[in-house]
MMTF fields as JSON, N, C-alpha, C and O atoms, coordinates in Angstrom:
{
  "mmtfVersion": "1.0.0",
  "mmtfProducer": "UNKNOWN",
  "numBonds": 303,
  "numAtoms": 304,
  "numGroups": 76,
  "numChains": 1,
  "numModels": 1,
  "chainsPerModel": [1],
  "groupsPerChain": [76],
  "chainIdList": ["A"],
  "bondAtomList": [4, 2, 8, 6, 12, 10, 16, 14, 20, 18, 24, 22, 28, 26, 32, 30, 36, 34, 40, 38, 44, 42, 48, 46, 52, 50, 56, 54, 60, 58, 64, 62, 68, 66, 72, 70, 76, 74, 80, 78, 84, 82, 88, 86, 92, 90, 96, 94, 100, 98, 104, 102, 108, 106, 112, 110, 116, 114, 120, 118, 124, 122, 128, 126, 132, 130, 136, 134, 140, 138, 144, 142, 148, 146, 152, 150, 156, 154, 160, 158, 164, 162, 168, 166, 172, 170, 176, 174, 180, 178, 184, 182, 188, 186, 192, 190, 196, 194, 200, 198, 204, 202, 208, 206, 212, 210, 216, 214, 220, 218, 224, 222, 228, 226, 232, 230, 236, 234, 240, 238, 244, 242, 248, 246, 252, 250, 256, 254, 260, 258, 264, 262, 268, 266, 272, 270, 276, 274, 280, 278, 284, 282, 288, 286, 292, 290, 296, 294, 300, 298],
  "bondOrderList": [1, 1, 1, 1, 1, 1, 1, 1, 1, 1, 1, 1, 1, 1, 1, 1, 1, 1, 1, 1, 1, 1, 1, 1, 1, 1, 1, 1, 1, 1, 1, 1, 1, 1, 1, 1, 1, 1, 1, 1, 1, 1, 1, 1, 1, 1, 1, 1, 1, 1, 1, 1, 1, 1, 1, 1, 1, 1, 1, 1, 1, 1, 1, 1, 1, 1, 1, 1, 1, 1, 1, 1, 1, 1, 1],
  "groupList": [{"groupName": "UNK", "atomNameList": ["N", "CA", "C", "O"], "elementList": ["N", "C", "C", "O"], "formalChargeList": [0, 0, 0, 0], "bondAtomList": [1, 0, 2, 1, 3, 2], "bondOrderList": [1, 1, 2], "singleLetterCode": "X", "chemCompType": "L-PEPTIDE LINKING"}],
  "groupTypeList": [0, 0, 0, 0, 0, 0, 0, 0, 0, 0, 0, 0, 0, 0, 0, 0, 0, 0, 0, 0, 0, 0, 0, 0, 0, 0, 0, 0, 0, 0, 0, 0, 0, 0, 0, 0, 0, 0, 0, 0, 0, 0, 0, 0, 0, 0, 0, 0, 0, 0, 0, 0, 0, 0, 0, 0, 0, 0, 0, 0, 0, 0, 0, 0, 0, 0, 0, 0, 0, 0, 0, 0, 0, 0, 0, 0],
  "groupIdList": [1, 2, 3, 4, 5, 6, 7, 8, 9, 10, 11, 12, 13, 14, 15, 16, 17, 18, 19, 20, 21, 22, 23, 24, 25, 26, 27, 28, 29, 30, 31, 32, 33, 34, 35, 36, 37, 38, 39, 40, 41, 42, 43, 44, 45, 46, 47, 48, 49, 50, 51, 52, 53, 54, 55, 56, 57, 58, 59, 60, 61, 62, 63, 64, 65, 66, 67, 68, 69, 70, 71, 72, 73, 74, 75, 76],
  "secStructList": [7, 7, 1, 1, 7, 7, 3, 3, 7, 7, 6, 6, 1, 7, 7, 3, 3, 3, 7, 1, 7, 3, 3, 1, 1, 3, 3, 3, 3, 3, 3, 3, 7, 7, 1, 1, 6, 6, 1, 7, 1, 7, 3, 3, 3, 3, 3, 3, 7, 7, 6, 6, 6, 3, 3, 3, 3, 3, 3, 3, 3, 1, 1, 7, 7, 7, 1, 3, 3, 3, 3, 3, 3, 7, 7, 7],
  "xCoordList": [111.036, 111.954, 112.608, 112.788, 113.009, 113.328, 114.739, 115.418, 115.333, 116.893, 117.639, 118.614, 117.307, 117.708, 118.338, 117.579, 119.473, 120.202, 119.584, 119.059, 119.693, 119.231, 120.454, 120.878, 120.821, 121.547, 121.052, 120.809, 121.062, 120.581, 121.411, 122.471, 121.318, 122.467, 122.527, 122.54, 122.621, 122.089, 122.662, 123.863, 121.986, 122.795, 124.184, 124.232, 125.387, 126.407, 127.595, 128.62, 126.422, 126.579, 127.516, 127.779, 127.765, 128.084, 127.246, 126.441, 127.412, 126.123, 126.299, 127.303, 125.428, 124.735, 123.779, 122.635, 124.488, 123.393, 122.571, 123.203, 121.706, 120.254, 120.499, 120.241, 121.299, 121.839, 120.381, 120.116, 119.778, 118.603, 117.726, 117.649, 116.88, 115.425, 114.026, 113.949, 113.015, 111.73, 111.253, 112.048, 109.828, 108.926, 107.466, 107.052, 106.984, 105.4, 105.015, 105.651, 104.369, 103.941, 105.606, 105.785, 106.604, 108.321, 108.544, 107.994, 109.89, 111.148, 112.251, 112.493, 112.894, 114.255, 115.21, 114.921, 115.96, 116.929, 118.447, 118.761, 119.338, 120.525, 121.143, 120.905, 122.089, 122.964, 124.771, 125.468, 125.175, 126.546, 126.908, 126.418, 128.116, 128.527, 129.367, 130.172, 129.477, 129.754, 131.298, 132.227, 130.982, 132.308, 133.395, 133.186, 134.343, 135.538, 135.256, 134.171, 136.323, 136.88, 136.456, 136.145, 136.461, 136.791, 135.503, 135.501, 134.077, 132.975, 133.099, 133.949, 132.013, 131.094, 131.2, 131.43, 130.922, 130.929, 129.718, 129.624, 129.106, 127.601, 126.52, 126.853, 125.234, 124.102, 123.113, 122.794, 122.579, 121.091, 120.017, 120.52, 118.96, 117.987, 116.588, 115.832, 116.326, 115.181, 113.658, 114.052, 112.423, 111.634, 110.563, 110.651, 108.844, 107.294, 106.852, 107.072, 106.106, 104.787, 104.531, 105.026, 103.609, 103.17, 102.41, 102.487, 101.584, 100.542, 100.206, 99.652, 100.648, 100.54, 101.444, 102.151, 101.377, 102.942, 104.151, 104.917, 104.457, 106.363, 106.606, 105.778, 107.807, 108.663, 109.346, 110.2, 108.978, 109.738, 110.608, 110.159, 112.197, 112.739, 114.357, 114.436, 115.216, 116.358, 117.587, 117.518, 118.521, 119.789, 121.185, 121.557, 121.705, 123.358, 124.13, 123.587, 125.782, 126.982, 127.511, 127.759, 127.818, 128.762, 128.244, 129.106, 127.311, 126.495, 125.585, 125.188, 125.582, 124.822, 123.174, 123.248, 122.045, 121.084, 120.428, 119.469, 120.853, 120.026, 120.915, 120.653, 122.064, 122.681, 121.936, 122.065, 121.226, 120.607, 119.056, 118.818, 117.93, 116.617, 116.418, 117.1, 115.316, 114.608, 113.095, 112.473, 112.623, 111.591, 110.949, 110.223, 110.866, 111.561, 109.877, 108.879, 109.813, 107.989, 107.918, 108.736, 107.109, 107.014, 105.768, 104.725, 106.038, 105.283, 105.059, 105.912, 103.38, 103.487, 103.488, 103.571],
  "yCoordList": [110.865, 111.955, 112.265, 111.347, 113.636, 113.811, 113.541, 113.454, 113.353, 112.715, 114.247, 114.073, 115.246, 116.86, 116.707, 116.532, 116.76, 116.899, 118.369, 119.267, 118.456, 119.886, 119.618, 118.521, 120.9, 120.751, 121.536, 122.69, 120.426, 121.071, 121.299, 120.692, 122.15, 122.628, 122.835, 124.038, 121.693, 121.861, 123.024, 123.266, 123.671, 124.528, 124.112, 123.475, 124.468, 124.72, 122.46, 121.801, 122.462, 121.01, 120.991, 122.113, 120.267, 120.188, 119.969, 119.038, 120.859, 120.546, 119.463, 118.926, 118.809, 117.786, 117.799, 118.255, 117.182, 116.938, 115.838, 114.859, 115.662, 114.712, 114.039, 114.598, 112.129, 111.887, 110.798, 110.348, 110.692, 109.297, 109.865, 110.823, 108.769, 108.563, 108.515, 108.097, 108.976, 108.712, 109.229, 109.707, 109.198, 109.688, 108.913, 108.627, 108.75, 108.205, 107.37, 107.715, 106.69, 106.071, 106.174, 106.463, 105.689, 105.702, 106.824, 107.565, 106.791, 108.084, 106.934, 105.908, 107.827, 106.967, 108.422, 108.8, 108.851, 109.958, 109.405, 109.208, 109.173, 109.39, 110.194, 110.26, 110.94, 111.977, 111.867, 110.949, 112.866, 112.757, 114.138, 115.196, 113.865, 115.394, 116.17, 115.472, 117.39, 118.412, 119.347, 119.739, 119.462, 120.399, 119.779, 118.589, 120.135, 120.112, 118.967, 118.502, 118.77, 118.059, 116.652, 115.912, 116.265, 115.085, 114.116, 113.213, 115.055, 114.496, 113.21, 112.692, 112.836, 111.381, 111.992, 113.092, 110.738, 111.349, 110.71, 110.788, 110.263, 110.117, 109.752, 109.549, 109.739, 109.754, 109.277, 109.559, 108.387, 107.936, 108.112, 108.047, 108.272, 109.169, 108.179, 108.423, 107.172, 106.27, 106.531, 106.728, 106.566, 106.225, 106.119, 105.627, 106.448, 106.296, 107.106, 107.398, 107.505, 108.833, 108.836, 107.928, 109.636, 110.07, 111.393, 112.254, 111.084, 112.359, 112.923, 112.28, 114.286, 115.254, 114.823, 113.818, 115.723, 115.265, 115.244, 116.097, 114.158, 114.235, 112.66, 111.833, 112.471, 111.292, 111.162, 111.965, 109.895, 109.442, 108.17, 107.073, 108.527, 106.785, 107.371, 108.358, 106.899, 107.306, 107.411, 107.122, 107.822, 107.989, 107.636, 107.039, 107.788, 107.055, 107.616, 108.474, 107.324, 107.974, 106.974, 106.043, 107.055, 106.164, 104.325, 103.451, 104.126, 103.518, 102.712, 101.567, 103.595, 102.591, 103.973, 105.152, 103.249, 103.862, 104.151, 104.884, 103.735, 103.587, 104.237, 104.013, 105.111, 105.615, 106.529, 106.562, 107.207, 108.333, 108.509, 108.333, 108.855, 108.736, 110.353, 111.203, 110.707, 112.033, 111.804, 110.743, 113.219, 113.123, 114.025, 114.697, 114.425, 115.299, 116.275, 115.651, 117.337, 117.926, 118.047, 118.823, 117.529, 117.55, 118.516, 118.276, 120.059, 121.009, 120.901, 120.502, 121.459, 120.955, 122.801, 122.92],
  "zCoordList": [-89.501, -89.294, -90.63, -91.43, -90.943, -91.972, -91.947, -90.924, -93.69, -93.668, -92.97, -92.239, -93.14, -92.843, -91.386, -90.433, -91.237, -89.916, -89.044, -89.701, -87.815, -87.178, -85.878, -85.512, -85.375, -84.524, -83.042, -82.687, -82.541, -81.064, -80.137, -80.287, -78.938, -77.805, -76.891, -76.631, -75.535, -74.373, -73.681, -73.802, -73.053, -71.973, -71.421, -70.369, -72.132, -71.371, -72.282, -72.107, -73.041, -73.303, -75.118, -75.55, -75.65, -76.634, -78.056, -78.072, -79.356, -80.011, -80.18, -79.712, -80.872, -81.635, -82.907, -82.916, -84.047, -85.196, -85.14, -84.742, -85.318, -84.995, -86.467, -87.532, -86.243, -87.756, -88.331, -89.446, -87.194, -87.299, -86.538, -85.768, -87.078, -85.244, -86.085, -87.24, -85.372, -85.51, -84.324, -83.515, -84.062, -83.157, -83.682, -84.806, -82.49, -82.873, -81.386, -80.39, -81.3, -79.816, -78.583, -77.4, -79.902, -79.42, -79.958, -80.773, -79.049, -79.809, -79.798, -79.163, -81.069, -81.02, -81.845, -82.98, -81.285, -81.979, -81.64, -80.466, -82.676, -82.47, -83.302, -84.508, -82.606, -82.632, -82.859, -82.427, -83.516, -83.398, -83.013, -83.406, -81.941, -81.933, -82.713, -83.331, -82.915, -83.827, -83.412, -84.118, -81.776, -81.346, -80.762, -80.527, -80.49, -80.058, -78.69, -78.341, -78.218, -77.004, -76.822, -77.755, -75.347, -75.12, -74.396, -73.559, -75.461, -75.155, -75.758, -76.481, -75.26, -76.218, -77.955, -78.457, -78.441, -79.778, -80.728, -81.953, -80.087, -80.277, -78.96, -77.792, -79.493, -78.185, -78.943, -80.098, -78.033, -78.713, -77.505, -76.384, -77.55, -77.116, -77.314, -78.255, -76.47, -77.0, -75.91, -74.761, -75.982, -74.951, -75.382, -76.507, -74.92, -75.267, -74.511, -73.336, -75.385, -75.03, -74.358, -73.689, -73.666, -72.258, -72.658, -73.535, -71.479, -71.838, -70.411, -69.519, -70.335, -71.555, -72.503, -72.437, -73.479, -74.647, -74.57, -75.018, -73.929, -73.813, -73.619, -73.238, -73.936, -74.018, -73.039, -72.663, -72.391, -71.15, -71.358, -71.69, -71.065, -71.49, -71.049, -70.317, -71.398, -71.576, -72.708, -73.902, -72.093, -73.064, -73.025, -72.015, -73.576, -73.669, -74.507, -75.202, -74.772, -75.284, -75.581, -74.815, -77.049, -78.023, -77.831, -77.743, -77.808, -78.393, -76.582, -76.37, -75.931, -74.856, -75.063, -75.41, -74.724, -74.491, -72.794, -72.558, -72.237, -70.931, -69.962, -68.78, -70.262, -68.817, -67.991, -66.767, -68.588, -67.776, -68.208, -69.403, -67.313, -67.766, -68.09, -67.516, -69.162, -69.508, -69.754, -69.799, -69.917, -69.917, -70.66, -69.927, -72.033, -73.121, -73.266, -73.626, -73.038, -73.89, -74.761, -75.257, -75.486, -77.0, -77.073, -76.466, -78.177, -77.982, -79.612, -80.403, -80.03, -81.325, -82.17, -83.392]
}
């Protein structure tokens, strides 16, 4: 992954700059957030490939990984 931060923005969610991570058989992205209020103030984003192309695993806020599962498409 490149050192280059990008900021992503869920529907209706708070951004996030992408400060780490990698991709390859795993994903691993962690994030810090960017806007206002009384969100989390970071997220890490871990799981393994799946085919078709997408990442299945889960995620977490301010340093846990596993609260909630995703299942991310990775489009090339």
């Amino acid at each position: 992954m490149s050192s280059t931060s990008a900021v992503r923005r869920a529907p209706g969610g708070a951004p996030w700059d992408i400060t780490g991570g990698f991709m390859g058989e795993t994903v691993r992205l962690d994030a810090k957030r960017t806007g206002q209020g009384a969100h989390a103030h970071a997220m890490t984003l871990v799981g393994e490939f799946q085919n078709p192309p997408a990442y299945r695993g889960t995620y977490g806020f301010d340093g846990d990984s596993s609260s909630f599962r995703h299942t991310t498409s990775y489009h090339c």
